[in-house]
C-alpha positions in Angstrom: -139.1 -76.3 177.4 -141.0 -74.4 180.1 -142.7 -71.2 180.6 -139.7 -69.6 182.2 -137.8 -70.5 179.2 -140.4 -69.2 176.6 -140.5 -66.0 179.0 -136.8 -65.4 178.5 -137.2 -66.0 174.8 -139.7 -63.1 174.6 -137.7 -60.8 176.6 -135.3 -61.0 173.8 -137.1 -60.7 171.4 -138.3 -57.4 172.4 -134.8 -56.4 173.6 -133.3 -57.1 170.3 -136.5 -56.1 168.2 -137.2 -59.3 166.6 -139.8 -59.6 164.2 -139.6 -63.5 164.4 -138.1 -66.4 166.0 -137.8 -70.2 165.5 -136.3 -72.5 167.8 -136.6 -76.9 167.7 -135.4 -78.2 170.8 -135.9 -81.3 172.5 -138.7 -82.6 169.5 -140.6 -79.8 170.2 -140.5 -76.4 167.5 -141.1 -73.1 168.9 -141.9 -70.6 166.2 -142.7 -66.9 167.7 -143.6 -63.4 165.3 -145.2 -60.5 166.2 -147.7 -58.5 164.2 -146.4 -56.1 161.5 -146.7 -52.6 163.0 -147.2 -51.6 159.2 -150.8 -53.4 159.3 -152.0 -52.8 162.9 -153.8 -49.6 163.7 -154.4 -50.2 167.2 -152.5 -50.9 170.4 -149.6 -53.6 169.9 -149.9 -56.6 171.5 -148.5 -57.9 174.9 -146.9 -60.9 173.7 -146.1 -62.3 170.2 -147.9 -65.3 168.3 -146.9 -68.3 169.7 -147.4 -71.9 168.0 -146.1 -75.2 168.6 -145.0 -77.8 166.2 -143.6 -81.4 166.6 -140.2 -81.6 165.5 -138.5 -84.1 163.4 -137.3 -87.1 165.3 -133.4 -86.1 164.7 -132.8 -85.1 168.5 -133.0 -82.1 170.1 -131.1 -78.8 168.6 -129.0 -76.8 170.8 -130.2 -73.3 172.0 -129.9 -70.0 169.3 -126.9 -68.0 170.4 -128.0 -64.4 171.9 -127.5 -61.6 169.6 -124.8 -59.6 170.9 -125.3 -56.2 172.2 -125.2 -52.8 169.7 -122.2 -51.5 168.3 -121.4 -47.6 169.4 -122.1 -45.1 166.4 -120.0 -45.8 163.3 -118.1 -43.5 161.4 -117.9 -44.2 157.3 -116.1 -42.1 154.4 -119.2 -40.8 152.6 -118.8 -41.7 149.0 -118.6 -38.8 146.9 -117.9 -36.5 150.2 -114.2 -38.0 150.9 -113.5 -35.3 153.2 -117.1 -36.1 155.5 -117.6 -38.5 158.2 -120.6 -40.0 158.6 -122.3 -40.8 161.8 -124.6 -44.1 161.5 -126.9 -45.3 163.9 -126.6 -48.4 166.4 -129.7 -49.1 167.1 -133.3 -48.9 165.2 -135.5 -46.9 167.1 -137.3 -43.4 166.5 -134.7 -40.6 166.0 -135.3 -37.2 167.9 -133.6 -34.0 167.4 -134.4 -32.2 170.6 -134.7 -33.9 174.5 -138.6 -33.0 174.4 -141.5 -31.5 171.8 -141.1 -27.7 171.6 -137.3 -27.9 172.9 -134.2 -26.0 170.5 -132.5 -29.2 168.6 -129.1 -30.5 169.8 -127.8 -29.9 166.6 -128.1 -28.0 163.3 -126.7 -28.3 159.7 -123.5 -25.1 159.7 -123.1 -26.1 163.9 -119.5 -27.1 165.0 -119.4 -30.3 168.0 -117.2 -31.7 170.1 -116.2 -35.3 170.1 -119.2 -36.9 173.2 -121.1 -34.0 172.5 -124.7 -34.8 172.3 -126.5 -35.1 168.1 -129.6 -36.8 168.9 -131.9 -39.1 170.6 -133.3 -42.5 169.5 -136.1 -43.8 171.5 -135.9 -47.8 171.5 -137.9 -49.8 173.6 -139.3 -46.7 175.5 -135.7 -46.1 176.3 -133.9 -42.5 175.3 -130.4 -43.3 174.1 -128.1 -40.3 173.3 -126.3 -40.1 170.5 -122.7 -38.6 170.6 -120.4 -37.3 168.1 -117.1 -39.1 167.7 -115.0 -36.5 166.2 -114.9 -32.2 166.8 -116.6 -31.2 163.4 -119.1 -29.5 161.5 -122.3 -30.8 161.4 -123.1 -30.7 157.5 -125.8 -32.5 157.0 -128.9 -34.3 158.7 -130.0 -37.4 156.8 -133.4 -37.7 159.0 -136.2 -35.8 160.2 -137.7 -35.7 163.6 -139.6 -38.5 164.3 -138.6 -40.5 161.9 -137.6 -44.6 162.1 -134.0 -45.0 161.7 -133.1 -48.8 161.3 -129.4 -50.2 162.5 -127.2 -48.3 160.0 -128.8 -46.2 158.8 -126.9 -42.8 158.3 -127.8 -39.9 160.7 -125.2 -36.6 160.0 -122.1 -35.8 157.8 -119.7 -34.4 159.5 -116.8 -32.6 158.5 -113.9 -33.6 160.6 -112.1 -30.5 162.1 
């Protein structure tokens, strides 16, 4: 395994968000984590712990698959609201209501959308990714605030198909 290689690793860990990452190749282990953002208080770090480890003597271990890439937003009956839709994020990240600080929200609770019509933002990996409505609807409900962390899944807005 070679720098190159470990460099690649890292890029998708960050990519993909990975908290950790274990990989035994060639008698050699690779274990990689980062620190918890929930106990640093400064500046994150460049690059993730790394540490090496012999391996067992079985033989080398094929290469981890690459996570595939993130689903578009999913649509889900809502439980006790049959007649809602709800919109679920793709992707963890911070979720934003308006393009900038100060700016009018894309959407409010009451407003009706269009199906590609711009909902929110979510900021991953200093990237801005829009998120679009699927169906024309009423927006009924937001399930975050601005801000906030949103993990893969995670519901963002009922939406009362029209």
């Amino acid at each position: 395994m070679d720098l190159d290689e470990i460099r690649q690793i890292l890029d998708m860990m960050r990519e993909h968000e990975l908290a950790e990452f274990e990989l035994e190749r060639e008698g050699v282990t690779l274990r990689l984590k980062k620190h918890s953002t929930s106990q640093w208080t400064g500046p994150m770090p460049a690059m993730p712990q790394m540490s090496f480890a012999p391996a067992t003597p079985a033989g080398p271990m094929p290469a981890a698959p690459l996570a595939a890439a993130a689903p578009p937003p999913v649509l889900a009956p809502a439980g006790d609201d049959v007649d809602l839709a709800i919109l679920k994020s793709p992707i963890v990240g911070t979720f934003y209501h308006a393009a900038e600080p100060g700016a009018p929200p894309f959407v409010e609770a009451g407003q009706m959308v269009k199906k590609g019509q711009v909902l929110c933002i979510i900021e991953a990996m200093k990237l801005m990714n829009e998120i679009n409505a699927d169906i024309d609807g009423e927006i009924v409900k937001c399930y975050v605030e601005n801000g906030q962390a949103v993990q893969y899944g995670e519901r963002l807005f009922a939406i009362k198909p029209s």
